[in-house]
C-alpha positions in Angstrom: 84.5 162.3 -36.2 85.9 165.6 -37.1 88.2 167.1 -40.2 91.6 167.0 -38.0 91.0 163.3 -37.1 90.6 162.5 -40.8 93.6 164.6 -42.2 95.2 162.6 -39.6 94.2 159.5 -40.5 94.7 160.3 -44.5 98.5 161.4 -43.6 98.9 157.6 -41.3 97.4 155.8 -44.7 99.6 158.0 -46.9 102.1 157.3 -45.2 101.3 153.8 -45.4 100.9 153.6 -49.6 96.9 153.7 -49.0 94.0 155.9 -49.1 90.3 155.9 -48.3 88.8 155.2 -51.7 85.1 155.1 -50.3 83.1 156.2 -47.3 79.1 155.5 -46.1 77.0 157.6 -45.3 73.8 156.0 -44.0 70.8 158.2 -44.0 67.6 157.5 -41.3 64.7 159.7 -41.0 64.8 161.8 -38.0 61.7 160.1 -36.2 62.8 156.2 -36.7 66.0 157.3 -35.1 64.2 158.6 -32.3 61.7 155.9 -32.5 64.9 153.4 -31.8 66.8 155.0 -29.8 64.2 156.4 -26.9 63.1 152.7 -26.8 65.7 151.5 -24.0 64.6 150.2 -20.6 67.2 149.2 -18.4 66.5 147.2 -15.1 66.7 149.4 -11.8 68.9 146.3 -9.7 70.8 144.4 -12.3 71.4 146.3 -15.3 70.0 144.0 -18.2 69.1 146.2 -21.0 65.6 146.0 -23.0 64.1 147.8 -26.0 60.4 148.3 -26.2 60.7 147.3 -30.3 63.3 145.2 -30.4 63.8 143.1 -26.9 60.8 143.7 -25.1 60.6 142.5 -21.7 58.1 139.6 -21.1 56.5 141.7 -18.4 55.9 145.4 -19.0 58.0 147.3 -16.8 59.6 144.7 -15.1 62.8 142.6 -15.7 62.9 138.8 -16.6 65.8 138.4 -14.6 65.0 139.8 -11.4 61.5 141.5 -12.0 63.1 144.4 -10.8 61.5 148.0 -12.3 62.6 149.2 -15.6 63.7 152.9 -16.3 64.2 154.8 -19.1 67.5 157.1 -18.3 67.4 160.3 -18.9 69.1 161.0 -21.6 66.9 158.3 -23.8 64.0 160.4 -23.9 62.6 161.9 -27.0 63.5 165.1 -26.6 67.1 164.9 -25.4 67.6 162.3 -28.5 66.4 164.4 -30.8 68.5 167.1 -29.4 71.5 164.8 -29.4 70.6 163.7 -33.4 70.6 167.3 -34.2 74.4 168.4 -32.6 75.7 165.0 -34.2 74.6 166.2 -37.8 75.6 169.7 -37.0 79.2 167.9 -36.0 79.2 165.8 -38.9 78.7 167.8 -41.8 82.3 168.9 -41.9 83.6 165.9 -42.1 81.0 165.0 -44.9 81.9 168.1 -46.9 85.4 167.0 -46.1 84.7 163.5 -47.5 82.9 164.3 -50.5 85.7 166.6 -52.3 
């Protein structure tokens, strides 16, 4: 996750006889990443986990388990995701620029 931990981990490989030879890179746009990851719904008394896109509950709002209420935490909404996207690029360009030479 940063340029230490890699320069670390290239020195354990070297020291090993071995090397990264590739690395991925996987591009989203912005808004489907936001779009997927402000979609979690989490059940109030047993914790089961839901995703308006992907695992809807049956119910809206409410969990097929218990049919206890569904929340969205607070760090899954729009605006903190977006502002989490944006400090994890910031972060990971080093290590991309570190990658890519």
């Amino acid at each position: 996750r940063t340029v230490p931990q890699a320069e670390a981990l290239d020195s354990i490989l070297a020291d090993l006889g071995k090397a990264i030879e590739h690395t991925l890179n996987i591009q989203v746009e912005k808004d489907e990443l936001i779009a997927r990851l402000s979609g979690r719904r989490i059940c109030k008394t047993c914790g089961t986990s839901y995703h308006l896109i992907f695992n809807p509950p049956t119910v809206e709002g409410k969990c097929d388990k218990d049919g206890g209420e569904l929340y969205t935490r607070a760090d899954d909404n729009p605006e903190t995701v977006a502002n989490r996207l944006e400090v994890n690029m910031n972060q990971a360009q080093p290590l991309l620029d570190f990658y890519q030479a």
